[in-house]
VEXSE-426184 format. One record per atom (N, C-alpha, C): residue in one letter; chain; atom name; z, y, x. Coordinates in nm, 3 decimals, padded with zeros to 5 digits. Atoms other than C-alpha are relative to their C-alpha. Layout:
N
+------+------+------+---------+---------+---------+
: code : unit : site :      up :   north :    east :
+------+------+------+---------+---------+---------+
:    a :    A :   CA :       Z :       Y :       X :
...
+------+------+------+---------+---------+---------+
***
This chain:
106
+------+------+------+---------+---------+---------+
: code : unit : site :      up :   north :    east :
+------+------+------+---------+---------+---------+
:    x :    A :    N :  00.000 : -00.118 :  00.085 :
:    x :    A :   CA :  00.000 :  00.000 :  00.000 :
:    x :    A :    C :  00.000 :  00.124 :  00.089 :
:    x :    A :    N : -00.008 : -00.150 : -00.081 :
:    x :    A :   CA : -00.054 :  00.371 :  00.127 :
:    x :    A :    C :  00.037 :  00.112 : -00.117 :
:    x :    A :    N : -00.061 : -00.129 :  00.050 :
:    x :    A :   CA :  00.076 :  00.707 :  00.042 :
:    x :    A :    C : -00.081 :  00.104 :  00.050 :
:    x :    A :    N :  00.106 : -00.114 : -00.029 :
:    x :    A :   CA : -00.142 :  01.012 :  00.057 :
:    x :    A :    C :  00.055 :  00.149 : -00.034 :
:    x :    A :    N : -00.067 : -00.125 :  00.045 :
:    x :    A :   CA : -00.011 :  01.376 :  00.068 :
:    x :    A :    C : -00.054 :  00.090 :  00.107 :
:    x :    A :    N :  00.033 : -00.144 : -00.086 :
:    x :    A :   CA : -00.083 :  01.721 :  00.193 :
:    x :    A :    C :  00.153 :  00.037 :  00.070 :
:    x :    A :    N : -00.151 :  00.033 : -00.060 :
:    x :    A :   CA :  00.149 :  01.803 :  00.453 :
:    x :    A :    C :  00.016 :  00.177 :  00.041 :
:    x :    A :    N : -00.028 : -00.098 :  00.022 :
:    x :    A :   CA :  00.281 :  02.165 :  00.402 :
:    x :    A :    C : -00.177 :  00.043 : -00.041 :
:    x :    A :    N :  00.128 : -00.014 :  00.035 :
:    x :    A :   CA : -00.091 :  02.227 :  00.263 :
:    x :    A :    C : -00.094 :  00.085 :  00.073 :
:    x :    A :    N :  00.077 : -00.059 : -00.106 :
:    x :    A :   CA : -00.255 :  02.262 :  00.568 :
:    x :    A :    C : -00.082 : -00.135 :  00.051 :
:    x :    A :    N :  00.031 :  00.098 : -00.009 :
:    x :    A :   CA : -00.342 :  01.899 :  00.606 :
:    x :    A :    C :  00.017 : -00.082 : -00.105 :
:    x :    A :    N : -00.018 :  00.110 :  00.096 :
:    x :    A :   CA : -00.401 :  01.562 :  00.388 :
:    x :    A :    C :  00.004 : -00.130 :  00.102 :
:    x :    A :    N : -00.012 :  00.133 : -00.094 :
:    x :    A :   CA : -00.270 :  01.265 :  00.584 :
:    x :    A :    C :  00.014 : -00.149 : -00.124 :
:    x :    A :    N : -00.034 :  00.114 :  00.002 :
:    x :    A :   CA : -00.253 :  00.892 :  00.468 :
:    x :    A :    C :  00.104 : -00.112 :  00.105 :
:    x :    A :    N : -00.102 :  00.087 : -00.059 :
:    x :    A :   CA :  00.064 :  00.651 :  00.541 :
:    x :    A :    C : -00.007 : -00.147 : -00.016 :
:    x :    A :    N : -00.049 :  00.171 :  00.042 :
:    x :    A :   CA :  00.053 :  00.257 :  00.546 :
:    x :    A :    C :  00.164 :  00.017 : -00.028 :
:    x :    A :    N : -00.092 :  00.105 :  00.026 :
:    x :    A :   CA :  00.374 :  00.127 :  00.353 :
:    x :    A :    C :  00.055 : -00.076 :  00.041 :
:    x :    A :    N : -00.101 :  00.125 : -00.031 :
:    x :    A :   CA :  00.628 : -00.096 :  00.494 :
:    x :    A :    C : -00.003 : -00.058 : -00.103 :
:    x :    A :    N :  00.002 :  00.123 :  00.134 :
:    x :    A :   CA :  00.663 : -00.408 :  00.248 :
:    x :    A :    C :  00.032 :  00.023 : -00.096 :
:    x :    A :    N : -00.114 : -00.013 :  00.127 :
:    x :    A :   CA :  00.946 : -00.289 :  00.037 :
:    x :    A :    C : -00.012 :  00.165 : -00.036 :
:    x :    A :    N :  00.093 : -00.106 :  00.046 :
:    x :    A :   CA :  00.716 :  00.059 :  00.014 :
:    x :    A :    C :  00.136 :  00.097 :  00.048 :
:    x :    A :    N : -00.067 : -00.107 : -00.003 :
:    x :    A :   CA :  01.025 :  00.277 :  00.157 :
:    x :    A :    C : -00.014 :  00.061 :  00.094 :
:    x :    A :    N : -00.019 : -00.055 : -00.147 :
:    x :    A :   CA :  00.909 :  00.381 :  00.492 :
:    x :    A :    C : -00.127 : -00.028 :  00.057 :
:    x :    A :    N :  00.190 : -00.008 : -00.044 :
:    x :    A :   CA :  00.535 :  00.405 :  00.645 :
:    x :    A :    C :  00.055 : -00.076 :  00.123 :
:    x :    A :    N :  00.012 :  00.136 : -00.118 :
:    x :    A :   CA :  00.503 :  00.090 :  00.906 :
:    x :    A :    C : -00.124 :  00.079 :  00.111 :
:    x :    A :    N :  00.128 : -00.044 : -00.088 :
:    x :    A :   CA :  00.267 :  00.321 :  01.106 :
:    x :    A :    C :  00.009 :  00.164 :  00.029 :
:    x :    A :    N : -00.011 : -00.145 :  00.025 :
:    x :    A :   CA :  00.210 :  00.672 :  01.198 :
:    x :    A :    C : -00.100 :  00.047 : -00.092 :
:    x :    A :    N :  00.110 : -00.001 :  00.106 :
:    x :    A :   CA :  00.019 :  00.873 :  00.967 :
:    x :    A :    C : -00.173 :  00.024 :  00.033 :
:    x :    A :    N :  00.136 : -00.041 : -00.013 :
:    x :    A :   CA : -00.384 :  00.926 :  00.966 :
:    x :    A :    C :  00.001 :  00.148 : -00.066 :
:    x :    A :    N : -00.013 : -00.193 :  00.050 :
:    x :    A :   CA : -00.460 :  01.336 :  00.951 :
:    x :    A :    C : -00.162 : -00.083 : -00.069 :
:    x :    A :    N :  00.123 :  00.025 :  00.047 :
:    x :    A :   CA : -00.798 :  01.299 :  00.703 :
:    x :    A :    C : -00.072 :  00.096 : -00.017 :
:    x :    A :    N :  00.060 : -00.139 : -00.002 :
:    x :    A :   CA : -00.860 :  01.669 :  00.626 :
:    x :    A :    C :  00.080 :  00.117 :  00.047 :
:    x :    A :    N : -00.084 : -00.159 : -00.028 :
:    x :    A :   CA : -00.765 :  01.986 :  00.792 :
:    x :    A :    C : -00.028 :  00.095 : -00.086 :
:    x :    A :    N :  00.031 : -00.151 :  00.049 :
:    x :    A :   CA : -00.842 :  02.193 :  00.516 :
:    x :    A :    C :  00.156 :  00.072 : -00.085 :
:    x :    A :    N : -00.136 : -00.108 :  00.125 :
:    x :    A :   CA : -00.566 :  02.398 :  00.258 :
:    x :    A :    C : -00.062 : -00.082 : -00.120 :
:    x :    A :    N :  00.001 :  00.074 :  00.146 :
:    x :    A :   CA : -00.578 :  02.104 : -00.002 :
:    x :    A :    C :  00.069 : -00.044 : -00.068 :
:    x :    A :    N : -00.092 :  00.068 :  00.066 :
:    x :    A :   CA : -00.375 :  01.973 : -00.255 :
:    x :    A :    C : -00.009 : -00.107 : -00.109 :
:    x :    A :    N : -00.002 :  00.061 :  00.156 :
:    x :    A :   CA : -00.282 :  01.711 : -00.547 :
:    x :    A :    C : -00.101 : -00.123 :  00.084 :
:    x :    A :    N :  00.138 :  00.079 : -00.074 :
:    x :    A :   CA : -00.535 :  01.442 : -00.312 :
:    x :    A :    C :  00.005 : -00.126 : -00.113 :
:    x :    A :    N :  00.013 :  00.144 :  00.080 :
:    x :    A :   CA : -00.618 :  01.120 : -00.526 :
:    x :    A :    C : -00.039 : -00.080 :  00.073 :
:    x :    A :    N :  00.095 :  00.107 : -00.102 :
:    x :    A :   CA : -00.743 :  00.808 : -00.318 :
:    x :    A :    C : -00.011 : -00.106 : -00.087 :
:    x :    A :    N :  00.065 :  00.089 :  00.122 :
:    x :    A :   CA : -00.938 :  00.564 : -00.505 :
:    x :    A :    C : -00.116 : -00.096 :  00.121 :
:    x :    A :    N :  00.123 :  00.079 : -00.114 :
:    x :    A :   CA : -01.189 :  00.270 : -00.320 :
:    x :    A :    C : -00.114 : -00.018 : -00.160 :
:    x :    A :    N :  00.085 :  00.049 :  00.097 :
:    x :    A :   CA : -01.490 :  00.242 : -00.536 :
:    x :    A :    C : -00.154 : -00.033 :  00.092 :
:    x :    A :    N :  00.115 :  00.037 : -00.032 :
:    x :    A :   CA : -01.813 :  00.071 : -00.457 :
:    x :    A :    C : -00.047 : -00.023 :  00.198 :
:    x :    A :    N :  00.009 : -00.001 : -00.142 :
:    x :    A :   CA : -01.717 : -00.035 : -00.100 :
:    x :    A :    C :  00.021 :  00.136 :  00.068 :
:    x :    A :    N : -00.017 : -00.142 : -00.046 :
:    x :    A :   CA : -01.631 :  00.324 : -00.024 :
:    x :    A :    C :  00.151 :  00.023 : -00.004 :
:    x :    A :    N : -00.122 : -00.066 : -00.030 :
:    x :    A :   CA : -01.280 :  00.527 :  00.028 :
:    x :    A :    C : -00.054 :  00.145 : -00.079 :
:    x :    A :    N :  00.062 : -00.057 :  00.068 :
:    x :    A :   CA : -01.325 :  00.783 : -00.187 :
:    x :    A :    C :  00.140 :  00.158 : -00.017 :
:    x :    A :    N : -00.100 : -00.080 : -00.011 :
:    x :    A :   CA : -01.059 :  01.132 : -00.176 :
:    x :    A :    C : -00.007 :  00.096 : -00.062 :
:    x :    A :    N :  00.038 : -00.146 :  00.064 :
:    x :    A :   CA : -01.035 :  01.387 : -00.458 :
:    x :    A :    C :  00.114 :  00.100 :  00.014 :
:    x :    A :    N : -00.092 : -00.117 :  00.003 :
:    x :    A :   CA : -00.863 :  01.722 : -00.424 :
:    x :    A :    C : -00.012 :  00.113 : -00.071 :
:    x :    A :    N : -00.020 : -00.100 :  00.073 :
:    x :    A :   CA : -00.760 :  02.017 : -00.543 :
:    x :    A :    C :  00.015 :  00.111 :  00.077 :
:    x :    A :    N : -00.038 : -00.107 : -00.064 :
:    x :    A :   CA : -00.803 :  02.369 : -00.398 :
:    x :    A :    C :  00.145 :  00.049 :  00.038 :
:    x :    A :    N : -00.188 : -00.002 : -00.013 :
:    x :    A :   CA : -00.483 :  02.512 : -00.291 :
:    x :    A :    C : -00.017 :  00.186 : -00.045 :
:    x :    A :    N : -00.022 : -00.120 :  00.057 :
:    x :    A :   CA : -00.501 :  02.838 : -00.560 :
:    x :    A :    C :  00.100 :  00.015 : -00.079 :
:    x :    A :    N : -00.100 : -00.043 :  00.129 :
:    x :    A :   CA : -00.151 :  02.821 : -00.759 :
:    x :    A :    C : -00.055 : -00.030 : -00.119 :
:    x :    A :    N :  00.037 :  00.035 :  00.168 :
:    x :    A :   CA : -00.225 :  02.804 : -01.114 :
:    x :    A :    C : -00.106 :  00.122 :  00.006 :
:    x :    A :    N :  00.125 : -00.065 :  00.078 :
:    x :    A :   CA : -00.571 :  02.979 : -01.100 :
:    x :    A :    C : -00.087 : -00.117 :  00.065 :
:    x :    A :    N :  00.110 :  00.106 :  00.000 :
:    x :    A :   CA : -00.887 :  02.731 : -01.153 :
:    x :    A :    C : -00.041 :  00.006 :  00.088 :
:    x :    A :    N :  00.095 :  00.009 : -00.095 :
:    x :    A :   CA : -01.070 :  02.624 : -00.885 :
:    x :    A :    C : -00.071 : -00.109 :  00.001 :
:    x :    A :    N :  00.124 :  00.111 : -00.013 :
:    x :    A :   CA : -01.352 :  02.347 : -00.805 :
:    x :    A :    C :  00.066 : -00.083 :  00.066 :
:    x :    A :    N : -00.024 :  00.073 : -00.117 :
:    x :    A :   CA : -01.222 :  02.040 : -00.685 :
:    x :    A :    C : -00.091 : -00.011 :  00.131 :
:    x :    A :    N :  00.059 :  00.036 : -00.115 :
:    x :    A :   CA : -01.349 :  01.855 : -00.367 :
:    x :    A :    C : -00.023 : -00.158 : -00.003 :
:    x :    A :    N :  00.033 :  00.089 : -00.026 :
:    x :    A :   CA : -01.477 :  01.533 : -00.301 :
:    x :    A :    C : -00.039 : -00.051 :  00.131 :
:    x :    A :    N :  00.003 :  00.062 : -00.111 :
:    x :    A :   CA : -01.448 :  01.318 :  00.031 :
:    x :    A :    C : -00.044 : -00.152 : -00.015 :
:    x :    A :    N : -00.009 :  00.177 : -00.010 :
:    x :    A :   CA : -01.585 :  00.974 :  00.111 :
:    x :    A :    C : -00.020 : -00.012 :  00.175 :
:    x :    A :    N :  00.001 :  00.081 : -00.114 :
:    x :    A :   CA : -01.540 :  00.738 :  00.389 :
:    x :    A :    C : -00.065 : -00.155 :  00.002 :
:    x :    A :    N :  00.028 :  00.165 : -00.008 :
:    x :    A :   CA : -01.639 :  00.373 :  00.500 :
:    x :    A :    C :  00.151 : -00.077 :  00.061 :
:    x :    A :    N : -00.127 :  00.066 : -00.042 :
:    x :    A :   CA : -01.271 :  00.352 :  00.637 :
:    x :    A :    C :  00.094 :  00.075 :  00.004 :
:    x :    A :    N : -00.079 : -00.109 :  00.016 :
:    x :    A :   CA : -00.956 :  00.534 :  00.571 :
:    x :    A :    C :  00.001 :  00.088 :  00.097 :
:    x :    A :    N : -00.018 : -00.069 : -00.160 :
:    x :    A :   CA : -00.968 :  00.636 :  00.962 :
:    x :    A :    C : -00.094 :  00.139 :  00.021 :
:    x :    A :    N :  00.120 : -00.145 :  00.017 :
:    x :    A :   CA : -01.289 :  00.837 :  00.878 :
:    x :    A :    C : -00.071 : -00.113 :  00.082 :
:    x :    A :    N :  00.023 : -00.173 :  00.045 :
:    x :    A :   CA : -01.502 :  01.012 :  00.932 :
:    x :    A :    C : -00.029 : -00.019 : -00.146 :
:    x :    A :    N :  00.075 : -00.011 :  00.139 :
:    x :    A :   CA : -01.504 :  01.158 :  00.615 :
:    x :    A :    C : -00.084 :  00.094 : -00.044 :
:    x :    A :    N :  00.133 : -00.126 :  00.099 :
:    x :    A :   CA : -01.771 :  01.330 :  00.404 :
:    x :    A :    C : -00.012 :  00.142 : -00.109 :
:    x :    A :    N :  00.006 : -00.068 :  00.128 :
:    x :    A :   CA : -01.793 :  01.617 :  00.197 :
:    x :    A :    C : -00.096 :  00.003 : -00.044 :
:    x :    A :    N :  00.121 : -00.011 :  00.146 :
:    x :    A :   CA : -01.979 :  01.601 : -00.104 :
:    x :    A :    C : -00.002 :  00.069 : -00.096 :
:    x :    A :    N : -00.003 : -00.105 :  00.092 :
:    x :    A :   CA : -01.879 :  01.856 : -00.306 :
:    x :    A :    C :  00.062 : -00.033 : -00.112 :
:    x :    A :    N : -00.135 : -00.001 :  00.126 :
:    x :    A :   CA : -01.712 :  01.903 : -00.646 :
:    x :    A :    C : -00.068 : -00.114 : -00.088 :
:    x :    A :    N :  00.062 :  00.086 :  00.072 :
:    x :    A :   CA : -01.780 :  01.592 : -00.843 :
:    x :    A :    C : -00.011 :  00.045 : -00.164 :
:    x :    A :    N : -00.005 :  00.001 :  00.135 :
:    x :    A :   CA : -01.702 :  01.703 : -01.185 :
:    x :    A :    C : -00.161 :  00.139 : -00.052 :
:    x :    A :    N :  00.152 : -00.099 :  00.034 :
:    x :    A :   CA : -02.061 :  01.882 : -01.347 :
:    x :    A :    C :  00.038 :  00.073 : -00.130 :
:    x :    A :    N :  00.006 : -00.056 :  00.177 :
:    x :    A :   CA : -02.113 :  02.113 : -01.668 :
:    x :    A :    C : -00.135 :  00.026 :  00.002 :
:    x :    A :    N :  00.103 : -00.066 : -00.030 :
:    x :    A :   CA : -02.431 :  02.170 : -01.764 :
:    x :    A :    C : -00.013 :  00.172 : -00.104 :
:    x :    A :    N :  00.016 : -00.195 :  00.034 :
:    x :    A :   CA : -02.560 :  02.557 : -01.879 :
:    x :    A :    C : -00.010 : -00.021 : -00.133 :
:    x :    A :    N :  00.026 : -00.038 :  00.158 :
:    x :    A :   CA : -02.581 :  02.475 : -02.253 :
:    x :    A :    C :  00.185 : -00.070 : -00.040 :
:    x :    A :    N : -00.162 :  00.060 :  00.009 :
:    x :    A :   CA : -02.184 :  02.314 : -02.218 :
:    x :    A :    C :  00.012 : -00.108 : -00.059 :
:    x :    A :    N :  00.031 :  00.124 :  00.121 :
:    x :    A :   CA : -02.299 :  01.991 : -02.347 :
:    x :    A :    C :  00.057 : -00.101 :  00.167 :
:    x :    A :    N : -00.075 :  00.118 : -00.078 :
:    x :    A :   CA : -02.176 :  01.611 : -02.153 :
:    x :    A :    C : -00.084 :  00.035 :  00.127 :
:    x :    A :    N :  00.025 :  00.059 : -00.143 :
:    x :    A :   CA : -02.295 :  01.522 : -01.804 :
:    x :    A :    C : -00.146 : -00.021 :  00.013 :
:    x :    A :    N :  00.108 :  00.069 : -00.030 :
:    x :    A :   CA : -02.588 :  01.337 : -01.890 :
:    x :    A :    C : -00.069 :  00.146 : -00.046 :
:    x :    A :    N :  00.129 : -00.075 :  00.047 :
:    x :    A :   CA : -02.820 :  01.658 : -02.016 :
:    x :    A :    C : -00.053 :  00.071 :  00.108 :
:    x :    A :    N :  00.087 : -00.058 : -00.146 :
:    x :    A :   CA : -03.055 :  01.811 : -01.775 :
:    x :    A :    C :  00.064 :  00.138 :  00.050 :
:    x :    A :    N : -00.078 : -00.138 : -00.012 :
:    x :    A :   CA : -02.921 :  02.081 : -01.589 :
:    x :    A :    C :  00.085 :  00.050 :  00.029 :
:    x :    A :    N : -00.131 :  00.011 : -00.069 :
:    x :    A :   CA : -02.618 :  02.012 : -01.414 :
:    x :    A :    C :  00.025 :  00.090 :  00.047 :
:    x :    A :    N : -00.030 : -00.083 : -00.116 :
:    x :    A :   CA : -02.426 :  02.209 : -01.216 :
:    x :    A :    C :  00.157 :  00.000 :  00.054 :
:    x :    A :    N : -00.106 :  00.024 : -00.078 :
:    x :    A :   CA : -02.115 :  02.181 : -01.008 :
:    x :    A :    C :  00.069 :  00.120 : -00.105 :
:    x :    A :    N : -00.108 : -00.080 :  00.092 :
:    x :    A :   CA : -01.802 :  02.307 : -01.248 :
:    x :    A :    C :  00.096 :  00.067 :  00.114 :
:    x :    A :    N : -00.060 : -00.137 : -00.076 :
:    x :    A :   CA : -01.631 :  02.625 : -01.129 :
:    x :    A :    C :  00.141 : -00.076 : -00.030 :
:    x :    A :    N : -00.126 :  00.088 : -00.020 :
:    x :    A :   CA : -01.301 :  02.382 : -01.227 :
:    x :    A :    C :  00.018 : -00.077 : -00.070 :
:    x :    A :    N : -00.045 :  00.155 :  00.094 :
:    x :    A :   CA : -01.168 :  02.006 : -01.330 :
:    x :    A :    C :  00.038 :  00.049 : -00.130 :
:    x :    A :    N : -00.010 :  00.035 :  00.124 :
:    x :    A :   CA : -01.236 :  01.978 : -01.701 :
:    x :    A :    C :  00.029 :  00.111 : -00.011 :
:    x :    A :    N :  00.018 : -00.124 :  00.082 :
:    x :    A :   CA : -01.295 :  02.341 : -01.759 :
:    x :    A :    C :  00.204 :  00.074 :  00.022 :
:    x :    A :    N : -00.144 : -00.022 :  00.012 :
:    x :    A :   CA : -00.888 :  02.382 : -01.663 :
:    x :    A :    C :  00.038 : -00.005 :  00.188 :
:    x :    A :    N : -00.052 :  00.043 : -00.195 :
:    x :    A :   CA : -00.680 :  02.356 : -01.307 :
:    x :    A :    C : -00.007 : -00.152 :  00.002 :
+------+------+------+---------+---------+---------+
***
């Protein structure tokens, strides 16, 4: 199991777990130097996959999206995953465009 956190929100490191999950069996991995917060880590489709959250207080901002092939890195930016398109309709209609913030909210 791992633990993922921004560390005074100047970094996002990952911790391996000791067994009984109370104490990281390792030192940590630094993954992003940026000013991020709230990180999610998710593996999908053979990938490492890292979503975040700007670091603006309670005003909206665009997440972020990171992938890897191994927690160690390197990782990728790919930009804000969540879309709207210009008529404010689902995902699928032509016309996407990277949302100014997650689900129209922080």
């Amino acid at each position: 199991a791992y633990r993922v956190q921004d560390v005074e929100h100047k970094a996002v490191v990952i911790l391996r777990l000791s067994a009984d999950f109370l104490n990281a069996s390792a030192a940590p991995v630094s993954v992003l130097h940026e000013r991020r917060e709230a990180p999610c880590l998710f593996r999908w489709a053979g990938r490492y996959h890292l979503l975040t959250s700007g670091l603006t207080w309670w005003n909206p901002n665009p997440a972020a999206l990171h992938v890897a092939d191994s927690l160690r890195g390197p990782w990728t930016h790919v930009g804000n995953p969540f879309l709207q398109s210009p008529a404010g309709g689902g995902p699928e209609q032509r016309g996407e465009r990277a949302a100014a913030t997650s689900f129209h909210s922080q």
